[in-house]
Structures are given as structure tokens and as C-alpha cells.
C-alpha positions as CSV (number, residue, x, y, z in Angstrom):
1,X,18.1,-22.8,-7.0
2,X,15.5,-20.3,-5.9
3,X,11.5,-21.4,-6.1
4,X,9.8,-19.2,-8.5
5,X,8.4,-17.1,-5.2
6,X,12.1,-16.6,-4.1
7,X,13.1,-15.3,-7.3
8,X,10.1,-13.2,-8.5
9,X,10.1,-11.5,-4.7
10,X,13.9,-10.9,-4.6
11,X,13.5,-9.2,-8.3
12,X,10.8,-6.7,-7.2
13,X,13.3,-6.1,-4.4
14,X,16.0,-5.4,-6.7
15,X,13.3,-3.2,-8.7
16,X,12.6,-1.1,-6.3
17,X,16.4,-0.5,-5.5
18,X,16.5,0.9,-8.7
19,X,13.7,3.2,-8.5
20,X,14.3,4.3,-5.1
21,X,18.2,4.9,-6.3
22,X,16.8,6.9,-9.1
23,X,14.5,9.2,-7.1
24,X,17.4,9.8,-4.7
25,X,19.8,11.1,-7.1
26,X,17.0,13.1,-8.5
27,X,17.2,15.2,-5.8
28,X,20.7,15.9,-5.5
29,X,21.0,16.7,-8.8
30,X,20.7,20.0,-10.7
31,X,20.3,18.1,-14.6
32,X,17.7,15.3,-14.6
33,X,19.6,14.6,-17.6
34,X,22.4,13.5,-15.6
35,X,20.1,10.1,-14.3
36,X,18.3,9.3,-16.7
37,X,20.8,6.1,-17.4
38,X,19.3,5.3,-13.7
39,X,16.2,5.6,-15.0
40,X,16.5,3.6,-18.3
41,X,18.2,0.9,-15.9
42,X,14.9,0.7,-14.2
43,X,12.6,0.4,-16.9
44,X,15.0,-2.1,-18.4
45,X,14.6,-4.4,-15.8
46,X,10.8,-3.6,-15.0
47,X,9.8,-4.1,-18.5
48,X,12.1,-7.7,-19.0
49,X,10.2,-8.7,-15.1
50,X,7.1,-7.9,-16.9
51,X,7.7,-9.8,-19.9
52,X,8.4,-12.7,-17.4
53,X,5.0,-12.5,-15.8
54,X,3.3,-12.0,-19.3
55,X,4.9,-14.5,-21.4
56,X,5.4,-16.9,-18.5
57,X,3.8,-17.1,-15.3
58,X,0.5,-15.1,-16.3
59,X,-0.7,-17.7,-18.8
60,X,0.6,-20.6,-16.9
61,X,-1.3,-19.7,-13.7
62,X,-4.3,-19.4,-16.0
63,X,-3.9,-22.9,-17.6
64,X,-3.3,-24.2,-13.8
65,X,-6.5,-22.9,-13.1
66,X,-8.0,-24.3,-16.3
67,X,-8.9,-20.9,-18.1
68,X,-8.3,-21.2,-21.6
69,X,-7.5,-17.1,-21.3
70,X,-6.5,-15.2,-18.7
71,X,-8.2,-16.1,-15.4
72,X,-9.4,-12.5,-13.0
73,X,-6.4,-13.1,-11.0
74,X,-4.2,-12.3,-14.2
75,X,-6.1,-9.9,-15.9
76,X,-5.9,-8.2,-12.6
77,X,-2.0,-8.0,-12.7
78,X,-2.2,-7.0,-16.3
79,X,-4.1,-4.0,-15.4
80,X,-1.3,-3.0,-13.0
81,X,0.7,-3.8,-15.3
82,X,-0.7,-1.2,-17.8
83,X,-1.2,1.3,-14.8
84,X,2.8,0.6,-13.8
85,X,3.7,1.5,-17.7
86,X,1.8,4.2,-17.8
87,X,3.6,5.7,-14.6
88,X,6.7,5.4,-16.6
89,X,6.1,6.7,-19.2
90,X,4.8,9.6,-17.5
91,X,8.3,9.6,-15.7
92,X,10.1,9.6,-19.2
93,X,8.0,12.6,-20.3
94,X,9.0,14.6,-16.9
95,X,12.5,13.8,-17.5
96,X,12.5,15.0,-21.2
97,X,10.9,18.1,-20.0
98,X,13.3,19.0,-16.9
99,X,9.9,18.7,-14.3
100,X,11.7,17.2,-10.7
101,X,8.3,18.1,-9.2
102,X,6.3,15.8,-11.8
103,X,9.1,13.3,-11.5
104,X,8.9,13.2,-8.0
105,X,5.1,12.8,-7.7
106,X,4.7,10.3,-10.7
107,X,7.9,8.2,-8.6
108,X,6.4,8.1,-5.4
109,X,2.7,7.0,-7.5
110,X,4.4,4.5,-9.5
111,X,6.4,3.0,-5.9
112,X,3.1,2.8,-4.6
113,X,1.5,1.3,-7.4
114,X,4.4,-1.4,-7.7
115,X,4.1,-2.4,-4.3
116,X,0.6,-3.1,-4.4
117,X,1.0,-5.1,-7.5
118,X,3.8,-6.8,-5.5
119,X,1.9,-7.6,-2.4
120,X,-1.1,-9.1,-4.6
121,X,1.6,-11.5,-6.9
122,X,3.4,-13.1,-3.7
123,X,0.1,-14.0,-2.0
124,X,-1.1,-16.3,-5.0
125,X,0.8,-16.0,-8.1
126,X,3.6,-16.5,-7.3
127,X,2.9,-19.4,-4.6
128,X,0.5,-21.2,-7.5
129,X,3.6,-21.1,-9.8
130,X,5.6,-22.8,-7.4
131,X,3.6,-25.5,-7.2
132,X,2.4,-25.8,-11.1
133,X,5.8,-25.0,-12.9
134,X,8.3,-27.6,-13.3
135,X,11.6,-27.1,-12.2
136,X,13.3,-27.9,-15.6
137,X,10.8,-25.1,-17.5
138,X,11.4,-22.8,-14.2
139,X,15.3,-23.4,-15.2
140,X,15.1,-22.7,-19.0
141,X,12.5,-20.0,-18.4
142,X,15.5,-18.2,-15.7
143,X,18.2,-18.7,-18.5
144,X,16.5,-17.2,-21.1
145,X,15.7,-14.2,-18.3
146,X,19.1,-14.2,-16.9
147,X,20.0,-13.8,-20.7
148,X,18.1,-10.5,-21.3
149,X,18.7,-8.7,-17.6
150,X,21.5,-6.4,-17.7
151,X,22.6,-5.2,-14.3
């Protein structure tokens, strides 16, 4: 059984696997229609992370912390959060349109922007939620995410 840190760190590992794979066949290909099943894969996964953070960890590190709403140190990784979706949706709009060159520079902005969203959760979120979330809630909370993830 992985602590919530293990998990949430080997997910955004996974993450960017899939946007890295995605970029990567961009560039070899001639259609972008041809990955965007890569592409939906990623924001599949991004958006059911997200909702893990959100519905989960996000307002149980506030409570931990004894904000009745969400503390800075959420409302901070809600605003990547927002900044992340709006990356991909720029993506999606790129891909409907045929633009590699728009793809391409909204990818390497939203890697970037994922990274340091990433490097901000495993210093203190994800640590705090190790230490405040019981195992048993960590467990159901993992089943139900399991449940939703499709690799």
C-alpha cells in the first residue's frame, strides 16, 4: 500500500508519460487527428487526478489546517489547476484546427506548468495528507479512483 505521497507522485509520473507520449507522436505524424486518442487519454487521467485533489485532499488539508474553506496553500493549487485546464483546452482547440505549432507550444507551456504544480504538491500537500488521512479513507478514497482511471 502506497502513502498518499507515493501514490499522488507516481500518478503525476504516469501523467506526464502521457503528455510527453502525446507530443512525441505529434511530431511524427502528418494528421493530428491520428493522436488525439493520446491526447483524450491524458486529459482523462489529468482531469480524474484533479478530481482527487479537489474532492479529496484539497479540502482535507484545509480542515487539517483548521480552515473552514480552502486554506492559501489550496487555493494556490486550484489556480494551477485552472491555469493547467486552460492549457488543455487550448491543446484541444489546436488539435481541432490541425495547428502542430500551437500544439507544440501550448504542450511544452502546459509540461511546465504541471511540473511546477507538481513540485509545490509533494513539498506540503501531499506530505500533510500523509500524516492527516487515515489509511481506511486513503483506501476507500483509492478504490473509488482506481474505479474511474482507465489506462
Amino acid at each position: 500500500m502506497l502513502k498518499i505521497s507515493e501514490f499522488m507522485d507516481k500518478d503525476h509520473v504516469y501523467l506526464n508519460i502521457l503528455l510527453t507520449h502525446f507530443l512525441e507522436e505529434c511530431k511524427k505524424t502528418e494528421s493530428l487527428l491520428k493522436v488525439r486518442k493520446l491526447f483524450e487519454k491524458f486529459k482523462r487521467n489529468l482531469l480524474t487526478h484533479m478530481e482527487l485533489e479537489d474532492e479529496v485532499l484539497f479540502p482535507r488539508l484545509s480542515a487539517c489546517l483548521g480552515f473552514e474553506v480552502d486554506c492559501p496553500l489550496t487555493r494556490r493549487a486550484r489556480n494551477d489547476h485552472a491555469k493547467i485546464l486552460k492549457l488543455t483546452d487550448l491543446i484541444e482547440k489546436a488539435l481541432e484546427k490541425q495547428d502542430a505549432k500551437k500544439v507544440f507550444s501550448v504542450g511544452d507551456n502546459l509540461k511546465h506548468a504541471i511540473e511546477a504544480h507538481h513540485d509545490r504538491e509533494k513539498e506540503i500537500h501531499y506530505p500533510v495528507s500523509d500524516k492527516f488521512i487515515k489509511k481506511v479513507e486513503w483506501l476507500i478514497f483509492l478504490r473509488n479512483f482506481e474505479m474511474k482511471r482507465k489506462y
